[in-house]
MARDREN-731984 format. One record per residue (C-alpha): x, y, z. Coordinates in steps of 0.001 Angstrom, whole numbers, plus 500000, padded with zeros to 6 digits. Layout:
<sites>
{east: X	north: Y	up: Z} $
...
</sites>
This chain:
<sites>
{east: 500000	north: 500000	up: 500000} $
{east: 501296	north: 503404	up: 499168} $
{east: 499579	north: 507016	up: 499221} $
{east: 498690	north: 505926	up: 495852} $
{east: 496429	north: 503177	up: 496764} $
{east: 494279	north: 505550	up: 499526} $
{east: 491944	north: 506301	up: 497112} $
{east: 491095	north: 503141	up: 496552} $
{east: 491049	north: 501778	up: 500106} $
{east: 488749	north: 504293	up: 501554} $
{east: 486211	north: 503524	up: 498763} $
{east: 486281	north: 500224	up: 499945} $
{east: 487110	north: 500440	up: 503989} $
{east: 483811	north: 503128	up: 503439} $
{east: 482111	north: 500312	up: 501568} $
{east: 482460	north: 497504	up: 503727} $
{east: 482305	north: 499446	up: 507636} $
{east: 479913	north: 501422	up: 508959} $
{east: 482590	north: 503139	up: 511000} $
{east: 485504	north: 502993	up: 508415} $
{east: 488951	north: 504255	up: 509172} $
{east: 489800	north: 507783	up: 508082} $
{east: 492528	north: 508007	up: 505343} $
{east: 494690	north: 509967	up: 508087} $
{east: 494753	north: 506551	up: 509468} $
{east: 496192	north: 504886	up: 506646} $
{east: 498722	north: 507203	up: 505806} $
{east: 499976	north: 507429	up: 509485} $
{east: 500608	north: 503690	up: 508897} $
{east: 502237	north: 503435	up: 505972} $
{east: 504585	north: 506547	up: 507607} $
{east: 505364	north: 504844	up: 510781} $
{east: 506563	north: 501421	up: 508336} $
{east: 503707	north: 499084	up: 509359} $
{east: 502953	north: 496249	up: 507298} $
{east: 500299	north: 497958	up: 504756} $
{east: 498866	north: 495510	up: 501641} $
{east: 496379	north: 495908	up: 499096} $
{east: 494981	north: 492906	up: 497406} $
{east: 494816	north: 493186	up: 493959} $
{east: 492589	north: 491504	up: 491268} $
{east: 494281	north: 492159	up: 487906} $
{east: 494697	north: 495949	up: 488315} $
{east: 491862	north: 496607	up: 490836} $
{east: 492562	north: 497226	up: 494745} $
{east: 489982	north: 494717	up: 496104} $
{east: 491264	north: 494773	up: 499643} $
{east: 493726	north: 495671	up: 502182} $
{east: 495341	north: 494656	up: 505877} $
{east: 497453	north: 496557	up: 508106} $
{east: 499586	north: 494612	up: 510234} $
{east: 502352	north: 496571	up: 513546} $
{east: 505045	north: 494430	up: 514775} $
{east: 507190	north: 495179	up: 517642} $
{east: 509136	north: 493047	up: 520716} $
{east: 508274	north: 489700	up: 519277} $
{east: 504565	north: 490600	up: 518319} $
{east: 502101	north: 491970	up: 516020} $
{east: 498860	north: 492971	up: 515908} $
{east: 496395	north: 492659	up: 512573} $
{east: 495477	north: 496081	up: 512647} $
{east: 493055	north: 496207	up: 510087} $
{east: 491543	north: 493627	up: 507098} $
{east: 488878	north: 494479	up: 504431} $
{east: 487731	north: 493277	up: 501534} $
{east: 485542	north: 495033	up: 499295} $
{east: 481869	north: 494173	up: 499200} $
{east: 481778	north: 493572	up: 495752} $
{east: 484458	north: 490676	up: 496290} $
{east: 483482	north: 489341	up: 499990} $
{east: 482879	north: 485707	up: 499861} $
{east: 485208	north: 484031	up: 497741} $
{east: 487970	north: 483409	up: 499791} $
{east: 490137	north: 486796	up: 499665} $
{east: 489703	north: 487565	up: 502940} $
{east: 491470	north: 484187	up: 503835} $
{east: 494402	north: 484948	up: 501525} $
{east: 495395	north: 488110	up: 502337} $
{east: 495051	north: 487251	up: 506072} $
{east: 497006	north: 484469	up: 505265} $
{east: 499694	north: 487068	up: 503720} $
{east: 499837	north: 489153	up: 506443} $
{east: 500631	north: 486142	up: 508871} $
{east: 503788	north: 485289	up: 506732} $
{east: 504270	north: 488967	up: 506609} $
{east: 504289	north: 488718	up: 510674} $
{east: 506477	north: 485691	up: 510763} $
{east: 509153	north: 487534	up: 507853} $
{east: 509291	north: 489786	up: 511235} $
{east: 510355	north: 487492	up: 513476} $
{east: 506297	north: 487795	up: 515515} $
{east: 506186	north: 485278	up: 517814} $
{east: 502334	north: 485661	up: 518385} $
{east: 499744	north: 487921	up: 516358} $
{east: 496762	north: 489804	up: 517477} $
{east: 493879	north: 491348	up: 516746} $
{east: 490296	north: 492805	up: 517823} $
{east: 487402	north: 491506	up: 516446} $
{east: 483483	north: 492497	up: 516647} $
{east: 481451	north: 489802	up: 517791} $
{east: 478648	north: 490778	up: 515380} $
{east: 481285	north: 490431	up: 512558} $
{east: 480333	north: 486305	up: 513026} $
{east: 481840	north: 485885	up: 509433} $
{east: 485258	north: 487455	up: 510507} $
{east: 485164	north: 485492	up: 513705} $
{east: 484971	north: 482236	up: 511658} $
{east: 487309	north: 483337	up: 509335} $
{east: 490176	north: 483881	up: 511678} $
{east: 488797	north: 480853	up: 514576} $
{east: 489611	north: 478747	up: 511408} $
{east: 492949	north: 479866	up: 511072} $
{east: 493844	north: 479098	up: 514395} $
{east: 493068	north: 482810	up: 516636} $
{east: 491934	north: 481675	up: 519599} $
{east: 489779	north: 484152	up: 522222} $
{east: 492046	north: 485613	up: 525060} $
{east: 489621	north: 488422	up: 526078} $
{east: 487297	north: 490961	up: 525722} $
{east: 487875	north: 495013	up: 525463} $
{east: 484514	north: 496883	up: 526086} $
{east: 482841	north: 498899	up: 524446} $
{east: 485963	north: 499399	up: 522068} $
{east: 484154	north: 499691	up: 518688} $
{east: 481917	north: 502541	up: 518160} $
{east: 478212	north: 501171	up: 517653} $
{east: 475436	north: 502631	up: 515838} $
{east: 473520	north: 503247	up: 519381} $
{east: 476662	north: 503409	up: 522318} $
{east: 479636	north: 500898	up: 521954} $
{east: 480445	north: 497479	up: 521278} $
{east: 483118	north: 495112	up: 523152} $
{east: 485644	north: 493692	up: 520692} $
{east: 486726	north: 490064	up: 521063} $
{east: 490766	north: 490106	up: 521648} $
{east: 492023	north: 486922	up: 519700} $
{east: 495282	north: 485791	up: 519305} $
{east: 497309	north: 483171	up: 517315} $
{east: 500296	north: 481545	up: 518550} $
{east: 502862	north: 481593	up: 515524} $
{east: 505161	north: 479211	up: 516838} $
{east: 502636	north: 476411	up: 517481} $
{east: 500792	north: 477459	up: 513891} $
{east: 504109	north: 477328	up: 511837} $
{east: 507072	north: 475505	up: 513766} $
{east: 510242	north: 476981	up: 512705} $
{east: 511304	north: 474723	up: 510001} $
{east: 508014	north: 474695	up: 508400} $
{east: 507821	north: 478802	up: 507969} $
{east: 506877	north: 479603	up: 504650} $
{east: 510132	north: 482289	up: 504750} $
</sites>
């Protein structure tokens, strides 16, 4: 992902969230050197991820894919990406927040192997007062022993 691409992304982060990130957002990530990926479909942005990785960790900042192309297994591959992405980092463990109404992201990433290690409430903004996000967290070590890494 580049400044380039922020078109793009917000017309699909806007697309897919009812309370999207703002571009700001994005380009403070891609400043600071996070992990920032758009999926691509021939020439079209169809998705993106933002992945931080510090001390052994990282935390899956941010997935989307755009409406248009939800369904057909792209979220699962660029999650997927950004997990080797975390590993080319040396991550031990990855991270992320999740909203329990979002049951088709929480199957998507309980089927990778996140597992539930708490709950932060009233994290996400709601369309009446707050919602608690589900804290999950995959073990990279366990998921991809050393000399199995893809890297």
């Amino acid at each position: 992902m580049t400044a380039d691409d922020l078109d793009a992304v917000i017309t699909n982060e806007t697309r897919a969230y009812a309370f999207p990130w703002p571009r700001g957002v994005f380009a403070d990530c891609i400043r600071v050197g996070n992990e920032c990926h758009v999926g691509l479909l021939g020439d079209e942005i169809i998705g993106h991820a933002v992945l931080a990785t510090g001390a052994g960790e990282s935390h899956l900042l941010n997935v989307c894919i755009s409406r248009d192309y939800q369904g057909f297994g792209y979220g699962r591959e660029l999650v997927a990406y950004m997990l080797t992405r975390a590993v080319a980092r040396d991550a031990r463990v990855v991270f992320l927040e999740v909203r329990p109404s979002n049951r088709v992201a929480v199957q998507l990433y309980e089927s990778m192997g996140f597992r539930e290690i708490g709950v932060r409430k009233g994290y996400y903004f709601a369309p009446v007062g707050n919602e608690d996000a589900r804290v999950l967290a995959l073990d990279l070590e366990a998921h991809w022993p050393p000399e199995e890494r893809p890297l």
